[in-house]
MITOR-607064 format. One line per field, with one value per residue: residue number from 1; residue in three letters; chain; x, y, z of N, C-alpha, C in turn. Coordinates in Angstrom, 3 decimals, padded with zeros to 6 digits, always signed. Each point is the difference from the previous one (the first is absolute). Layout:
num = c(NUM / ...)
residu = c(Ala / ...)
chaine = c(A / ...)
n.east = c(X / ...)
n.north = c(Y / ...)
n.up = c(Z / ...)
ca.east = c(X / ...)
ca.north = c(Y / ...)
ca.up = c(Z / ...)
c.east = c(X / ...)
c.north = c(Y / ...)
c.up = c(Z / ...)
// end
This chain:
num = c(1 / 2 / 3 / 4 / 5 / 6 / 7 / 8 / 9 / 10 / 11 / 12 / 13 / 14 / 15 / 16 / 17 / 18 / 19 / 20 / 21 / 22 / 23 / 24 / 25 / 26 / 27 / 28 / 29 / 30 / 31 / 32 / 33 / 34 / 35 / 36 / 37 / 38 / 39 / 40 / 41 / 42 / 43 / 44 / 45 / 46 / 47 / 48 / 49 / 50 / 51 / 52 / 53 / 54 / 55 / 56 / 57 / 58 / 59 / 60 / 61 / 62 / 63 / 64 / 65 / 66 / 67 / 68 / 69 / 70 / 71 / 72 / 73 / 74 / 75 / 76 / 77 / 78 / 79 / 80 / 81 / 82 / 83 / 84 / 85 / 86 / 87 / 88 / 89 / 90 / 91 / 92 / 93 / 94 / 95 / 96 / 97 / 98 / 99 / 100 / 101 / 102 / 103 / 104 / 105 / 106 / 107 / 108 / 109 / 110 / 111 / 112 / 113 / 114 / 115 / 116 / 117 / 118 / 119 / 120 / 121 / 122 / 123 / 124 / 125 / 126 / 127 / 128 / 129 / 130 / 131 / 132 / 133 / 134 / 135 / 136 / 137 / 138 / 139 / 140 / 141 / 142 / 143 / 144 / 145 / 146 / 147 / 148 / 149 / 150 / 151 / 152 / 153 / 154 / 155 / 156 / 157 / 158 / 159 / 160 / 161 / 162 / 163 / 164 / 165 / 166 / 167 / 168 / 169 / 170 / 171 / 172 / 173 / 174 / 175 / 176 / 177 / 178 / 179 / 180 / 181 / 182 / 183 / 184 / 185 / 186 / 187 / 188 / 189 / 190 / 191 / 192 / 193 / 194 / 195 / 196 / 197 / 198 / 199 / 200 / 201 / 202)
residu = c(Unk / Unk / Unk / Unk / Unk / Unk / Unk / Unk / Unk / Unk / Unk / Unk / Unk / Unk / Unk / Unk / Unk / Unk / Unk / Unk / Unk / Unk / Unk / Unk / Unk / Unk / Unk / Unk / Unk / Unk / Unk / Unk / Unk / Unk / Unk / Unk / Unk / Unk / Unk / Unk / Unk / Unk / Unk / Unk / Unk / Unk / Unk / Unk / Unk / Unk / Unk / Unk / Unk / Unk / Unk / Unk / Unk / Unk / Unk / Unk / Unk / Unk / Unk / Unk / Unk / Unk / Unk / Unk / Unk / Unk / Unk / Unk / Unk / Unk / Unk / Unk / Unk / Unk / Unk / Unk / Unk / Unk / Unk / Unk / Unk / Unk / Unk / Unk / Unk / Unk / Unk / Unk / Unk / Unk / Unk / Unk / Unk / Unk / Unk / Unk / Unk / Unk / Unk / Unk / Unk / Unk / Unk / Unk / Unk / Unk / Unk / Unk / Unk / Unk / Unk / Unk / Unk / Unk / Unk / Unk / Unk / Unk / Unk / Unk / Unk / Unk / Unk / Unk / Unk / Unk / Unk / Unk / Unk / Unk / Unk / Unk / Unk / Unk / Unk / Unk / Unk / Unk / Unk / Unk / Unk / Unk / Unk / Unk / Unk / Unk / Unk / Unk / Unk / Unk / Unk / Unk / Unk / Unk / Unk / Unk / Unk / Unk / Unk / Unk / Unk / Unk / Unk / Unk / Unk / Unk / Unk / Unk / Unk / Unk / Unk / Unk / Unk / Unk / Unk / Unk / Unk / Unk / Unk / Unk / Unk / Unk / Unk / Unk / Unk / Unk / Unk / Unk / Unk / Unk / Unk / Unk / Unk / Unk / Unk / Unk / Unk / Unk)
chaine = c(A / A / A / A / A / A / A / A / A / A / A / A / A / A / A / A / A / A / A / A / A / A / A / A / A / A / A / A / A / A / A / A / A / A / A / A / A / A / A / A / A / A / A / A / A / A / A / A / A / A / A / A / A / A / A / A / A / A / A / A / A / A / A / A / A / A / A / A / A / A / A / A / A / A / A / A / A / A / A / A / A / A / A / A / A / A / A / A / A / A / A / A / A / A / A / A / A / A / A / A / A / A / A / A / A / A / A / A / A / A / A / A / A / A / A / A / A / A / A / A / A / A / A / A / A / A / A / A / A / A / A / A / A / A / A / A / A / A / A / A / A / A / A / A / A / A / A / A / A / A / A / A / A / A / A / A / A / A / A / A / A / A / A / A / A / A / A / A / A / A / A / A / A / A / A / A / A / A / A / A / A / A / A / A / A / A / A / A / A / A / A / A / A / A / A / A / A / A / A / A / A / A)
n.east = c(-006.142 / -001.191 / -000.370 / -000.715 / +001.063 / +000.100 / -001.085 / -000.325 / +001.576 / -000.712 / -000.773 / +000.957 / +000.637 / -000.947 / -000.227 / +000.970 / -000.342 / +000.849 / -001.595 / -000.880 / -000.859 / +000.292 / -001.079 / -000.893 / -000.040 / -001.214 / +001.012 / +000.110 / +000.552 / -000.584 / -000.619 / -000.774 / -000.483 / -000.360 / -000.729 / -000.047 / -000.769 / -000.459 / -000.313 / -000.374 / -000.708 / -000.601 / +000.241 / +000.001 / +001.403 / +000.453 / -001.387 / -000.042 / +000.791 / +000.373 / +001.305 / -000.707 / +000.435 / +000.901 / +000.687 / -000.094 / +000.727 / +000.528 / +000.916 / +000.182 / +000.920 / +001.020 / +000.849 / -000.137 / +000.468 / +000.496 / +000.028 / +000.506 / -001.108 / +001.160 / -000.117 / -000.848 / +001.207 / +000.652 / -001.048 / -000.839 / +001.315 / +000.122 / -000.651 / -000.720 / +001.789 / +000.048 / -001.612 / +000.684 / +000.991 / +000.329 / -000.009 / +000.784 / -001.102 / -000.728 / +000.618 / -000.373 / -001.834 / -000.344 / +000.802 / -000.281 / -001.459 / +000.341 / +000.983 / -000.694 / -000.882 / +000.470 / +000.335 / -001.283 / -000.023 / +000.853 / +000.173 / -001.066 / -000.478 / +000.988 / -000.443 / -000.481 / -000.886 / -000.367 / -000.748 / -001.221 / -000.427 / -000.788 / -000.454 / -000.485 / -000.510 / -001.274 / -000.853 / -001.033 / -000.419 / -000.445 / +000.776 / -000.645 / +001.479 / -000.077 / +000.764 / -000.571 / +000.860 / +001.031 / +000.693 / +001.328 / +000.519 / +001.632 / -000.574 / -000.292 / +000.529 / -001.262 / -000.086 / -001.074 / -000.231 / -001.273 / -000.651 / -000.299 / -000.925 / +000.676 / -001.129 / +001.237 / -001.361 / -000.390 / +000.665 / +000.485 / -000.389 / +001.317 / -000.777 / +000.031 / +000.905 / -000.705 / +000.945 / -000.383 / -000.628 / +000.840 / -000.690 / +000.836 / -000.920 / -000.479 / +001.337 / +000.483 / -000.952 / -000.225 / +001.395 / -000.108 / -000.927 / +000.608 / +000.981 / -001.214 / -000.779 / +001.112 / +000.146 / -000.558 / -000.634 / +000.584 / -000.373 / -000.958 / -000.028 / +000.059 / -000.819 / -000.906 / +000.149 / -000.017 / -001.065 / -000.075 / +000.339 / -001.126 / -000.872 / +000.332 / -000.125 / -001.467)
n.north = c(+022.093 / -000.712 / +000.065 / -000.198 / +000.733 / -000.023 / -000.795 / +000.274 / +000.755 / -000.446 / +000.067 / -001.017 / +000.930 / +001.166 / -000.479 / +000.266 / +000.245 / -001.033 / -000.232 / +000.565 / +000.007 / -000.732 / +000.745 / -001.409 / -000.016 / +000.298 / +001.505 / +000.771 / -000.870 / +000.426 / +000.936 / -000.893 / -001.004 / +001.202 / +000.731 / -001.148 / -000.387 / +000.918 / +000.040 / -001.423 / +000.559 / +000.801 / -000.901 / -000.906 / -000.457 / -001.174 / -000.289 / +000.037 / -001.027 / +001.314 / -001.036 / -000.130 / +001.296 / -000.517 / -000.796 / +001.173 / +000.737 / -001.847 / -000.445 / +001.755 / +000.147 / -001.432 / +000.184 / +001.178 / -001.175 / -000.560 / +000.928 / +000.472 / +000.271 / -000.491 / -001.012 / -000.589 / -000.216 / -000.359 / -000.735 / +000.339 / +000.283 / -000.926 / -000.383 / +000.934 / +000.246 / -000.655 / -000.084 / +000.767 / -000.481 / -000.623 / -001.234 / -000.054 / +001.224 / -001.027 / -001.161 / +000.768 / -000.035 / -001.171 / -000.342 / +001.059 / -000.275 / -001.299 / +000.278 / +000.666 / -001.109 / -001.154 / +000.659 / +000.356 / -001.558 / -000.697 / +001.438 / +000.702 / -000.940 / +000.659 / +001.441 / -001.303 / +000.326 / -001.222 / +000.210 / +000.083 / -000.961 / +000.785 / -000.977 / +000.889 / +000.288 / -001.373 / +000.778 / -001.135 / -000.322 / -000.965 / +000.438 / +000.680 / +000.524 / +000.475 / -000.161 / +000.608 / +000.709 / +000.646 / +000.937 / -000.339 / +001.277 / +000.321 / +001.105 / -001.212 / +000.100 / +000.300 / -001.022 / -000.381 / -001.584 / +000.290 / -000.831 / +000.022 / -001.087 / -001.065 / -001.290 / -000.317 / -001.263 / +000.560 / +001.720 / +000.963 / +001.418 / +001.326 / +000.404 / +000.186 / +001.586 / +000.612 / +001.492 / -000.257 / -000.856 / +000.350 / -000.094 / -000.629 / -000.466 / +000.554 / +000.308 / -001.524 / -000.728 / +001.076 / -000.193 / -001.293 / -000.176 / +000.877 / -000.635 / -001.176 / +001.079 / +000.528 / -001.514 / -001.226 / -001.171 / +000.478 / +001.585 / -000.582 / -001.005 / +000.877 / -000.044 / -000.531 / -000.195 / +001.407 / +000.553 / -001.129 / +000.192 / +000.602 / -000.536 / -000.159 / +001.712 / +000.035)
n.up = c(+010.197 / -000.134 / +001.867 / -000.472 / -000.450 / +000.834 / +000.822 / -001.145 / -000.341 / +001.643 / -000.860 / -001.098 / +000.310 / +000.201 / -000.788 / -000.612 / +001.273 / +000.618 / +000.611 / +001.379 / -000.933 / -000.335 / +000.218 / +000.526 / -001.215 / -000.841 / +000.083 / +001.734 / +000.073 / -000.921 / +001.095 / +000.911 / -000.498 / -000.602 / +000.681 / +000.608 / -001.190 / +000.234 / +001.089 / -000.503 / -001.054 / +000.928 / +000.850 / -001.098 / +000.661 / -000.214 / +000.012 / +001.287 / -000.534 / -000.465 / +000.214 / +000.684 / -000.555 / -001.146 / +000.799 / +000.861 / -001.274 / -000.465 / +001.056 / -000.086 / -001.480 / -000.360 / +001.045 / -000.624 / -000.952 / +000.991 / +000.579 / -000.612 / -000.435 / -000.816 / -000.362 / +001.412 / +000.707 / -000.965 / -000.330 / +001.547 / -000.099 / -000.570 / +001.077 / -000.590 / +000.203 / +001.471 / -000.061 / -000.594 / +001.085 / -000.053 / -000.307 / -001.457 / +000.050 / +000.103 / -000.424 / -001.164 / -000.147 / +000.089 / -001.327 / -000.960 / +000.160 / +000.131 / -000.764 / +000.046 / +000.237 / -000.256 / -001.143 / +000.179 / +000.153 / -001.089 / -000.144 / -000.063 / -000.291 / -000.673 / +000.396 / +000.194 / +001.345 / -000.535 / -001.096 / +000.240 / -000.030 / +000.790 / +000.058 / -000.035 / -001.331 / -000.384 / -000.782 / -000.144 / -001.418 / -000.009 / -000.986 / +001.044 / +000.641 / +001.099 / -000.200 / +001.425 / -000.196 / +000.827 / -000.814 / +000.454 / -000.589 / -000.188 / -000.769 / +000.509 / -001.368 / -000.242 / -000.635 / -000.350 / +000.259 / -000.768 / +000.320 / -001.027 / +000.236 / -001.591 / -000.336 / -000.271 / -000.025 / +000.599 / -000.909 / +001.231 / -001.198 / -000.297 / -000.114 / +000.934 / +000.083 / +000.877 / -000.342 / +001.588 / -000.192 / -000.445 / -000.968 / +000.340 / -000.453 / +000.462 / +000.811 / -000.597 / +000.512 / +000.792 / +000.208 / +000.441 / +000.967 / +000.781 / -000.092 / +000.410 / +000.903 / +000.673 / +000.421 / +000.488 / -000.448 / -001.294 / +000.339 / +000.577 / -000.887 / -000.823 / +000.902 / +000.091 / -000.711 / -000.382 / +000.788 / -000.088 / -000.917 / +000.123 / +000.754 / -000.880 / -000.847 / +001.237)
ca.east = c(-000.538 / -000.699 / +000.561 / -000.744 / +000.272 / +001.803 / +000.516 / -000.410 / +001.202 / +000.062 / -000.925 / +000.509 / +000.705 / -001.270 / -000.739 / +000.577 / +000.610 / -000.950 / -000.660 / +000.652 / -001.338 / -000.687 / -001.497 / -000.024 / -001.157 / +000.665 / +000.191 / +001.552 / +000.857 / +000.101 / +000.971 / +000.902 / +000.369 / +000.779 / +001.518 / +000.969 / +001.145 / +000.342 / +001.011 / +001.304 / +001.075 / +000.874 / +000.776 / +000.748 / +001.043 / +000.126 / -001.283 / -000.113 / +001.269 / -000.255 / -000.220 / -000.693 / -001.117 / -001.087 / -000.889 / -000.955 / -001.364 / -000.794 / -000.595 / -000.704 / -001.903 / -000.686 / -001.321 / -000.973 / -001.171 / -000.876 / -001.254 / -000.391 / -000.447 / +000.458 / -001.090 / -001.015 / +000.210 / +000.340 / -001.148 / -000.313 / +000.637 / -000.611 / -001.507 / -001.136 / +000.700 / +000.363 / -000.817 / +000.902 / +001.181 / +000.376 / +000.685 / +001.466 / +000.223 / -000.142 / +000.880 / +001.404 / -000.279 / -000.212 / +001.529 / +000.147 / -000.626 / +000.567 / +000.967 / -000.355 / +000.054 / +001.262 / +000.739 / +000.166 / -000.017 / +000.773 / +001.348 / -000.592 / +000.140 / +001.395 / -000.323 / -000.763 / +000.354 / -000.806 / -001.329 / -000.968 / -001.409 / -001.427 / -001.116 / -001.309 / -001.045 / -000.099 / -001.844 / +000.329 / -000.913 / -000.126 / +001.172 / +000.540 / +000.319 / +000.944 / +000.965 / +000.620 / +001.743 / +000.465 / +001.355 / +000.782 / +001.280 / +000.747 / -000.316 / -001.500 / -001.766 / -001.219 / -000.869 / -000.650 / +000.512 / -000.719 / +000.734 / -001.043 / +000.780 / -001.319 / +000.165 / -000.103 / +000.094 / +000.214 / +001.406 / -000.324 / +000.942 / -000.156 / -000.789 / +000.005 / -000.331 / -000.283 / +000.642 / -000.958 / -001.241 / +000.352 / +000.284 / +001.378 / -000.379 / -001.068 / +000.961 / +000.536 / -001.240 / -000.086 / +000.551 / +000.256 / -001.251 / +000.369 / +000.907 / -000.255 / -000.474 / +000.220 / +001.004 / -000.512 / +000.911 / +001.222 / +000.163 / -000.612 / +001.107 / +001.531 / +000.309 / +000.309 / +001.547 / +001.073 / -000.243 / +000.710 / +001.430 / +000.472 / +000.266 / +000.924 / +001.689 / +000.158)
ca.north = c(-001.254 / -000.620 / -001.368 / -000.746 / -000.427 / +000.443 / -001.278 / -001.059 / -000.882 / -000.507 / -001.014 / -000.985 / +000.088 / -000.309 / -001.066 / -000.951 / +000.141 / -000.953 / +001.024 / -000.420 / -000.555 / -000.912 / -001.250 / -001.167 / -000.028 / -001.172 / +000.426 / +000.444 / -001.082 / +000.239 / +000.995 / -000.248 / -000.794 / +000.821 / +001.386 / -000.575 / -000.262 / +001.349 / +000.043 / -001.027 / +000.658 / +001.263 / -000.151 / -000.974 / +000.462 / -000.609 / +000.646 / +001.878 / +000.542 / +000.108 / -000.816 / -000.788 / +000.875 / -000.529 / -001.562 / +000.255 / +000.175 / -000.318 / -000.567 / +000.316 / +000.323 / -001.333 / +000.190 / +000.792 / -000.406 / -001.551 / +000.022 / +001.267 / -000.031 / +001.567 / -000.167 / +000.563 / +001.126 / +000.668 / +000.069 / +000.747 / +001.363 / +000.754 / -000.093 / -000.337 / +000.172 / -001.771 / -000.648 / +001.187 / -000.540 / -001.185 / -000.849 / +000.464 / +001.400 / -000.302 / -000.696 / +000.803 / +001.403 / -000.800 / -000.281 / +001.488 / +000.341 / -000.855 / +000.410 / +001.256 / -000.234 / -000.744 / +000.894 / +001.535 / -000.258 / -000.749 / +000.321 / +000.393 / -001.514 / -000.449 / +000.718 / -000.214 / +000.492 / -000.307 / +000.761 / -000.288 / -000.055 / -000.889 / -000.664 / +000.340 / -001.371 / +000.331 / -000.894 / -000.710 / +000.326 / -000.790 / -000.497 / +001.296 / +000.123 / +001.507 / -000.052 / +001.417 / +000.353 / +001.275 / +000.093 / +000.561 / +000.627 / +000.299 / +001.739 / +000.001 / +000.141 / -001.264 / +000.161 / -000.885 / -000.738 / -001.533 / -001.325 / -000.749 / -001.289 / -000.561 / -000.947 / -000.873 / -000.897 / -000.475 / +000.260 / +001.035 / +000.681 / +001.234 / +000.912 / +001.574 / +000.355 / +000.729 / +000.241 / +001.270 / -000.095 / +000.173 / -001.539 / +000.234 / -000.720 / +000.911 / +000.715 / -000.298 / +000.012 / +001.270 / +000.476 / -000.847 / +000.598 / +001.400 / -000.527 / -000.794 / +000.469 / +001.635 / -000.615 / -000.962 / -001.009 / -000.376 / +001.137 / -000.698 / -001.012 / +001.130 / +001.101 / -001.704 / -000.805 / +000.620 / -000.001 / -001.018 / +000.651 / +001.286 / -000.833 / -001.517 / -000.161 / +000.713)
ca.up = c(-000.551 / +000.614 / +000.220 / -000.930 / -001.580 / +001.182 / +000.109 / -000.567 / +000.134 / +000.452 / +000.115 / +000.521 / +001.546 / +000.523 / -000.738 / +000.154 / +001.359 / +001.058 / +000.547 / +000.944 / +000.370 / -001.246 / +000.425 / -000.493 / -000.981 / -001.687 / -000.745 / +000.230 / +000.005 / -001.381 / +000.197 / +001.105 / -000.560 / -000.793 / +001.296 / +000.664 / -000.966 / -000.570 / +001.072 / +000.262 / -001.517 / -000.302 / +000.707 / -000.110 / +000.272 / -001.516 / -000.977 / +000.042 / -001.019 / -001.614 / -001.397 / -000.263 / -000.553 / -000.881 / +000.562 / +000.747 / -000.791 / -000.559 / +001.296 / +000.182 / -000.962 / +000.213 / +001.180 / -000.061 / -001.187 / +000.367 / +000.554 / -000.818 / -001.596 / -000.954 / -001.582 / +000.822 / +000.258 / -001.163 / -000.435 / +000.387 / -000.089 / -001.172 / +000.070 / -001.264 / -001.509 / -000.211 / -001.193 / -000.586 / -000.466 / -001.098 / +000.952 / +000.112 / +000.653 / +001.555 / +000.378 / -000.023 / +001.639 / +001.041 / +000.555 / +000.371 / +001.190 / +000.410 / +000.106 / +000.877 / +001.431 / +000.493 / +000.402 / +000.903 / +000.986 / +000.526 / +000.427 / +001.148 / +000.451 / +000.608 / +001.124 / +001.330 / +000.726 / +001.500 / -000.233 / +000.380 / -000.743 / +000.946 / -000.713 / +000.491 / +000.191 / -001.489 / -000.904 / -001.474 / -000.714 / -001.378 / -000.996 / -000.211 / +001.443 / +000.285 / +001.289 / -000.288 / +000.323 / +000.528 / -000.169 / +001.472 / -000.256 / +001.053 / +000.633 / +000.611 / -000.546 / -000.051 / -000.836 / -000.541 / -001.554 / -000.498 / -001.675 / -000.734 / -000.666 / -000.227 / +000.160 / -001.553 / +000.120 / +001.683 / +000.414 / +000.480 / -000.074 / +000.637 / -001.416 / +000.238 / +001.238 / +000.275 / +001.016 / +000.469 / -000.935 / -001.567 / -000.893 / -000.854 / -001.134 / -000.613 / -000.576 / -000.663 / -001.200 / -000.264 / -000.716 / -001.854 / -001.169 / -000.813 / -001.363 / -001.012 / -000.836 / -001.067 / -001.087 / -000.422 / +000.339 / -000.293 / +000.483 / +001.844 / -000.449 / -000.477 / +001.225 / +000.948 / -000.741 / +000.215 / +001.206 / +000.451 / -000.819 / +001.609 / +000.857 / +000.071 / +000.034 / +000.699)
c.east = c(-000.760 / +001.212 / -000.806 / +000.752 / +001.845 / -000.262 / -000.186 / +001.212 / +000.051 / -000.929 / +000.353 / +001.093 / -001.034 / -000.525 / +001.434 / +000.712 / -000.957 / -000.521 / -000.054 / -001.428 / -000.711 / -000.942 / +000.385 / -001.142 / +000.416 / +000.138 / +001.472 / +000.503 / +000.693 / +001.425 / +001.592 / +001.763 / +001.077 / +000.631 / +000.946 / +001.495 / +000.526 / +001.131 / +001.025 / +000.983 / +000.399 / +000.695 / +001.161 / +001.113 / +000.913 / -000.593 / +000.844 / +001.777 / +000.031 / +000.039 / -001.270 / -002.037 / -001.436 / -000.403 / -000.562 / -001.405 / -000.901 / -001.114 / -001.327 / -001.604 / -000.487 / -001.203 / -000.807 / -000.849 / -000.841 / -001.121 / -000.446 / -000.603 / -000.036 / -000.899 / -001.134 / -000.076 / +000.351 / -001.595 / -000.652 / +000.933 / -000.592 / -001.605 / -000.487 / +000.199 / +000.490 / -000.238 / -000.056 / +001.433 / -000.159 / +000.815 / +001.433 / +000.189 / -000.316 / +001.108 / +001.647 / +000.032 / +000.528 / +001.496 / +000.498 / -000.002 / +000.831 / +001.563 / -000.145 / +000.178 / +001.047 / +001.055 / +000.000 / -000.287 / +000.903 / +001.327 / -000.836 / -000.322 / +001.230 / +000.532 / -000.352 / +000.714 / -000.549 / -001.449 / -000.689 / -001.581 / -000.818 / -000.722 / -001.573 / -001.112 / +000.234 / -001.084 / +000.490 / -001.649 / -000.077 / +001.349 / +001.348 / +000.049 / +000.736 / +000.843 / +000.430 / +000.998 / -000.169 / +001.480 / +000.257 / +001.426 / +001.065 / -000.100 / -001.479 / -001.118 / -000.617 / -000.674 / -001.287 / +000.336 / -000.641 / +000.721 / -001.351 / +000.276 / -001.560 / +000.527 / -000.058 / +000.770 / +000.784 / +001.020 / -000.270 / +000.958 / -000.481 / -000.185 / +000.353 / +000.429 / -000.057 / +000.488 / -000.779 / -000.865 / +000.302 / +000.221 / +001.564 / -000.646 / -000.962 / +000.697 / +000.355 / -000.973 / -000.148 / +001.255 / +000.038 / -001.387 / +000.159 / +000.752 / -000.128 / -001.639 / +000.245 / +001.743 / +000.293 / +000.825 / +001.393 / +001.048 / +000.770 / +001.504 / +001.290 / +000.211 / +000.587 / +001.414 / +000.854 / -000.117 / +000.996 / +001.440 / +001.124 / +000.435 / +000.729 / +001.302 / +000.835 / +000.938)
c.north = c(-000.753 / -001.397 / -001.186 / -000.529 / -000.195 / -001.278 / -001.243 / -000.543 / -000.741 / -001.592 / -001.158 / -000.340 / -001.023 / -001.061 / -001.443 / -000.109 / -000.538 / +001.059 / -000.522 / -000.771 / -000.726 / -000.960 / -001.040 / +000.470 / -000.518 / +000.877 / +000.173 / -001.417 / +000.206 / +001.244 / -000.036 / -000.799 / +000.342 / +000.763 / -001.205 / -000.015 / +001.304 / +000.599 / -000.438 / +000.383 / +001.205 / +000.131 / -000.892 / +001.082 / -000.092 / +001.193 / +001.704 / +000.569 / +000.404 / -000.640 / -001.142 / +000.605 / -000.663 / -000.986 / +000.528 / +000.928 / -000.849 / -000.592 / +000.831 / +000.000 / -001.605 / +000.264 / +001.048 / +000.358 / -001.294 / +001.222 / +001.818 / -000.368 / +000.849 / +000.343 / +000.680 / +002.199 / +001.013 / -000.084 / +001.155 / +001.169 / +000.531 / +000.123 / +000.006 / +000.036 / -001.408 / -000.482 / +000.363 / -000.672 / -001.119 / -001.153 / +000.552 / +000.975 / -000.248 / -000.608 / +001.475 / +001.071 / -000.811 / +000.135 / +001.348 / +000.390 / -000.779 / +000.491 / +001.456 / +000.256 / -000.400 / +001.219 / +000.944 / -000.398 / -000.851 / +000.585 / +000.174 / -001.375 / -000.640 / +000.662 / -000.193 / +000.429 / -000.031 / +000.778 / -001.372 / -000.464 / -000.560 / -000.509 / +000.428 / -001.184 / -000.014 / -000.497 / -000.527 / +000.059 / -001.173 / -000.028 / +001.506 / +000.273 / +001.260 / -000.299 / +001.282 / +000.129 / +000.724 / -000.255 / +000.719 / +000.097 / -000.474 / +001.068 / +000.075 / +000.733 / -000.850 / +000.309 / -000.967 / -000.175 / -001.427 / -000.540 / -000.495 / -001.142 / -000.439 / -001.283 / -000.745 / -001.387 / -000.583 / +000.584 / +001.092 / +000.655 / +001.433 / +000.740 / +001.809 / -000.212 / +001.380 / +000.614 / +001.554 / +000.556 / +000.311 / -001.588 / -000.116 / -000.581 / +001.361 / +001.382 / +000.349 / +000.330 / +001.513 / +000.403 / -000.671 / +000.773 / +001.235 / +000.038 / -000.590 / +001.179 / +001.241 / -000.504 / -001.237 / -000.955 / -000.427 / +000.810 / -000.762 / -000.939 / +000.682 / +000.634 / -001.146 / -000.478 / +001.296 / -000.085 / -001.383 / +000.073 / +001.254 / -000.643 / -001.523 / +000.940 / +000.957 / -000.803)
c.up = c(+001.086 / +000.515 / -000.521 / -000.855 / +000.514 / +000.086 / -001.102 / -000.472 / +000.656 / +000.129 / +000.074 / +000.891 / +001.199 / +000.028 / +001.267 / +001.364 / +000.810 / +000.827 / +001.376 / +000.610 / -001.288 / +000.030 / -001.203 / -000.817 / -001.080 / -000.805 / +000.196 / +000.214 / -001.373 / -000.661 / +000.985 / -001.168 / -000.936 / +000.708 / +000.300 / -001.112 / -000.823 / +001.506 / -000.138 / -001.226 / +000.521 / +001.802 / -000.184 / -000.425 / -001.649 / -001.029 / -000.009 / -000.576 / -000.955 / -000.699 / +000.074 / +000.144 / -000.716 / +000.705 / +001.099 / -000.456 / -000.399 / +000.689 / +000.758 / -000.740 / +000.633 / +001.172 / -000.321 / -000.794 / +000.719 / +000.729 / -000.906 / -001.103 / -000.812 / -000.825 / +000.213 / +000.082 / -001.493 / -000.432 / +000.690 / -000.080 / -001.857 / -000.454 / -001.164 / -001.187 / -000.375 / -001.303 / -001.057 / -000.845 / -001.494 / +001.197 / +000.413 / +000.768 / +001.536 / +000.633 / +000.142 / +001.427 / +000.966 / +000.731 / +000.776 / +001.378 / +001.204 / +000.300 / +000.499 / +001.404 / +000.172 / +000.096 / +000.815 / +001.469 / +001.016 / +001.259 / +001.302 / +001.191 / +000.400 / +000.783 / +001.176 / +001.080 / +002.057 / +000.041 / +000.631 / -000.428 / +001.034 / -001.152 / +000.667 / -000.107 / -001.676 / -000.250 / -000.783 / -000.195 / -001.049 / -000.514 / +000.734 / +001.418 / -000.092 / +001.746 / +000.306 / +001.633 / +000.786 / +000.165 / +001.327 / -000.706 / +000.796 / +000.999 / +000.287 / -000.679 / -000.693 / -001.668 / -000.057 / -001.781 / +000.057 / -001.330 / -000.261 / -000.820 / -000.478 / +000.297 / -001.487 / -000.218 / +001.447 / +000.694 / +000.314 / -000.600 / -000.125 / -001.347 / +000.581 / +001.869 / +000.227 / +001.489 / +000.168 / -001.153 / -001.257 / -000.633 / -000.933 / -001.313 / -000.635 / +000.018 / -001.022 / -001.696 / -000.119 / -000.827 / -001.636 / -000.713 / -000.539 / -001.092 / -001.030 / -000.589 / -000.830 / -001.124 / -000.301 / +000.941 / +000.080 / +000.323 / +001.634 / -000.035 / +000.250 / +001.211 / +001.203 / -000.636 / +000.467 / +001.615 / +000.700 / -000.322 / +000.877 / +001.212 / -000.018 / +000.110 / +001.219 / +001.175)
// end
């Protein structure tokens, strides 16, 4: 299997670990802002007891919806079939898509492990910035991992990232588009609902 596709369990891990170089710009303060409080949930001593699972889950999506755009991100994963849906069918992907992530990502985030994020540099462009990464492992290996963020109504947030050049969003769109075209939409729905269903009872 391509390490391409090995680390993308890892993306919000990544995403969320104070880095050891964080230029002053008007995008990463943005990011900064969020690792601090994602650290502080999955080191907190209290937090990290079983029984108190669900309140460090919730704590987690809270912070990782203030700077993730699901909605954003569920729109581009289903690209040209979007305009396609009905409202209800969007709002139902939306959630889908949404609880996807959260799940297949959350255990891995509670994983942390003294990983690493250099903040390299980042462009911004009119409404649209890319902050790009270099992950530092415990076992000293390296990946590159940008974040792409738009700007909506004055709020920097993360639409896609991209780990060693693969798009986790256009991944994603490659596989939904295959489903939704040799079995439709509702087919895409039934697979996502059971798909989340697997993993909650894992």
């Amino acid at each position: 299997m391509n390490i391409k596709f090995l680390v993308i369990p890892v993306v919000l891990i990544c995403f969320f670990i104070a880095g050891s170089a964080v230029a002053q710009t008007s995008v990463t303060p943005e990011v900064k802002k969020t690792v601090d409080e994602v650290v502080r949930i999955v080191t907190d001593k209290e937090l990290k007891k079983s029984q108190n699972e669900k309140k460090r889950r919730k704590a987690l999506r809270d912070t990782i919806g203030a700077i993730f755009d699901f909605g954003e991100m569920a729109k581009r994963a289903m690209g040209a079939h979007w305009k396609e849906l009905s409202p209800s069918e969007k709002n139902e992907f939306t959630g889908l898509f949404e609880t996807l992530l959260e799940n297949t990502y959350a255990n891995k985030i509670e994983a942390y492990n003294n990983e690493k994020v250099i903040y390299q540099k980042e462009n911004v462009e009119d409404d649209y910035a890319e902050v790009k990464t270099k992950i530092l492992t415990v076992k000293h290996d390296e990946y590159s991992m940008n974040y792409r963020l738009i700007n909506k109504s004055g709020k920097w947030v993360v639409y896609d990232v991209v780990i060693e050049g693969v798009s986790l969003i256009s991944n994603y769109r490659t596989q939904f588009n295959k489903i939704v075209n040799n079995q439709g939409v509702k087919e895409l729905m039934k697979k996502l609902r059971s798909k989340n269903e697997d993993i909650k009872s894992v």
